[in-house]
Steps between C-alpha positions, in 0.01 A plus 500: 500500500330241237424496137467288253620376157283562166437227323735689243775455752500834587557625895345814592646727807298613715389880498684562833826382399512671166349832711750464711829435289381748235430216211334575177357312215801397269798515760698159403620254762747218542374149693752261618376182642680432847398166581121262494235795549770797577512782182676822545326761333771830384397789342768622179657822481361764314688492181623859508172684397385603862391790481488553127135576475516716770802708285285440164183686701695795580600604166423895476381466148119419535293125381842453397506134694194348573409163666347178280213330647571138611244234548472318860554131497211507811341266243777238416 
């Protein structure tokens, strides 16, 4: 698979790996350089809230959590 480098310096994954591997917007990753041309790409750990908006959204008390918007950075 191919893609390219912004001029920002920014590489985008394609939509079949982050399909695939279940990546979303925001998820943090590690890069270690391996030698000339060779990167190794590792996505972090959750930091022990997986699963807490899940937990939040099933409180029985009603509106009592509720989601913020959040703006896309499809623009940057």
């Amino acid at each position: 698979m191919e893609t390219t480098i912004s001029s920002k310096g920014q590489i985008v994954l394609p939509a079949p790996l982050r399909e695939r591997d279940r990546i979303l917007a925001g998820q943090r990753f590690d890069i270690e350089r391996l030698d000339e041309g060779h990167y190794l790409l590792k996505r972090q750990s959750p930091k022990g809230t997986h699963g807490m908006v899940d937990w939040l959204l099933a409180c029985p008390e009603k509106d009592w959590f509720r989601t913020l918007p959040s703006e896309s950075t499809d623009s940057l």
